[in-house]
C-alpha positions as CSV (number, residue, x, y, z in Angstrom):
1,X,-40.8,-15.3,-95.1
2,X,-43.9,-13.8,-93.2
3,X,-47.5,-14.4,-95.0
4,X,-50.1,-11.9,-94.2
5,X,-54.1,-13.1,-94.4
6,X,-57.0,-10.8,-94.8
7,X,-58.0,-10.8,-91.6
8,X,-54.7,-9.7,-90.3
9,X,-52.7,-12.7,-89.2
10,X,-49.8,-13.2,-89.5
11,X,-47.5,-16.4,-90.8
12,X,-44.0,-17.3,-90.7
13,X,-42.8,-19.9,-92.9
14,X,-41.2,-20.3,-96.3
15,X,-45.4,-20.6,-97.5
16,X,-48.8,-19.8,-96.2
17,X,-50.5,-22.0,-94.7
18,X,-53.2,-24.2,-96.0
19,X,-55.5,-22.1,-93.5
20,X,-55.6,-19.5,-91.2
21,X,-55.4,-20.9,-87.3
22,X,-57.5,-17.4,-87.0
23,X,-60.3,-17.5,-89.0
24,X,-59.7,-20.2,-91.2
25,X,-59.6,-18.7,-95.1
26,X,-58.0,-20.5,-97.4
27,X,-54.1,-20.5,-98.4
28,X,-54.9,-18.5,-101.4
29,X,-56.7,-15.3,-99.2
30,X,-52.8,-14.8,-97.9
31,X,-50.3,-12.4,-99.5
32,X,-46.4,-12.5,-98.9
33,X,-45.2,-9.5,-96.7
34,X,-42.5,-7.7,-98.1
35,X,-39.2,-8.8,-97.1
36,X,-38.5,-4.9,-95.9
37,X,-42.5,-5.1,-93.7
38,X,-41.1,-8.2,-92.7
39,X,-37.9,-7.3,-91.1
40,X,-39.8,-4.4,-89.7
41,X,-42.4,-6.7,-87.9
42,X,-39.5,-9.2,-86.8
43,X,-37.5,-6.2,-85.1
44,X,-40.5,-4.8,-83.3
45,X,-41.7,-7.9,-81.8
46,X,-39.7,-7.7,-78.7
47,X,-40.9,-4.3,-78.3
48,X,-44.5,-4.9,-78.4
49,X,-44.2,-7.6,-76.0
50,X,-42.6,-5.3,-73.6
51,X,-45.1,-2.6,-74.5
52,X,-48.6,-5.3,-73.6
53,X,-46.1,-6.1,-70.8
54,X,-46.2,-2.7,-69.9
55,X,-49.9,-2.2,-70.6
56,X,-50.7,-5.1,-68.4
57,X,-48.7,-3.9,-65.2
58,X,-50.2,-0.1,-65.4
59,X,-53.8,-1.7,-65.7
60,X,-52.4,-3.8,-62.8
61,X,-51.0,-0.9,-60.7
62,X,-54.0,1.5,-61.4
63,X,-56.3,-1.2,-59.6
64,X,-53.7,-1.6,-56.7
65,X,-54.1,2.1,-56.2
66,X,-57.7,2.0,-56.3
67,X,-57.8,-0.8,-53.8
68,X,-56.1,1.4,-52.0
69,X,-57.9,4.6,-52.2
70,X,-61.0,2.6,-50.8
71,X,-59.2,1.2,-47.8
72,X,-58.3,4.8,-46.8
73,X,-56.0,3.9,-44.0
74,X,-54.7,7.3,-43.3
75,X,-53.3,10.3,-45.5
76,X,-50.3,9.0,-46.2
77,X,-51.1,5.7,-47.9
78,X,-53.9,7.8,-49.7
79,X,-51.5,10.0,-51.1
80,X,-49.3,6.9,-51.9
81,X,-52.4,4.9,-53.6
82,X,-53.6,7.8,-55.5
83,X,-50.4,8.3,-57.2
84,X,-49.9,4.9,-57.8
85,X,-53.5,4.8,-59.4
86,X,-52.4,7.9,-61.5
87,X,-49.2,6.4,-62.6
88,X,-50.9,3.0,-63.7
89,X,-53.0,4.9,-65.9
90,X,-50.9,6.9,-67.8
91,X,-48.5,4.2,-68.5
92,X,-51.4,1.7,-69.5
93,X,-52.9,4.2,-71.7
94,X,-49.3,5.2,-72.7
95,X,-48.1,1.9,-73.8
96,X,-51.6,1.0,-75.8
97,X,-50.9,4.2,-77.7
98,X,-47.7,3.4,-79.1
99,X,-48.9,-0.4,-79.9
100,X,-51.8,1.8,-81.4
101,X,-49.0,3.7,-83.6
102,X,-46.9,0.6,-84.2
103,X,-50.0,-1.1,-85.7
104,X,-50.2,1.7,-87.7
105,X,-46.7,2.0,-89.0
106,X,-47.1,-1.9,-90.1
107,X,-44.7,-2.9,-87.1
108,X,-47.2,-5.3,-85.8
109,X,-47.7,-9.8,-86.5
């Protein structure tokens, strides 16, 4: 069973707990989640993972690039580094977007 709490947390266990490790309101400020929500939220898990994953690495390759940019060695590392900073962008932003729908679509906890 997954318990969901006001302020968005999310529990799994067969009950809520007596409070939330997130904000701390009582057992009784928790609902039970749907079992259907709640096999939605188990299947996407891995997949939002892989997305922050994702998310993290862009952000990560985006300031590579930019590192690189600034170094300006010659042309062709510039080239190299502004595509890499290109690349890290639109995948970070890509990957935050479909956590963005996800959350949405109640595939999120």
């Amino acid at each position: 069973m997954k318990w969901r709490c006001v302020c968005g947390y999310v529990h799994d266990g067969e009950e809520a707990p007596e409070r939330c490790p997130k904000c701390g309101a009582p057992k009784s400020k928790f609902t039970r989640i749907e079992d259907q929500s709640a096999e939605l939220i188990d299947r996407s898990r891995l997949s939002n993972q892989l997305l922050m994953g994702l998310a993290t690495l862009g952000e990560s390759l985006a300031e590579l690039g930019e590192a690189g940019i600034e170094d300006d060695l010659d042309p062709g590392c510039l080239q190299t580094f502004k595509l890499a900073k290109k690349a890290g962008i639109e995948c970070m932003q890509a990957a935050k977007a479909e956590i963005q729908a996800h959350i949405g679509k109640g595939k999120w906890g």
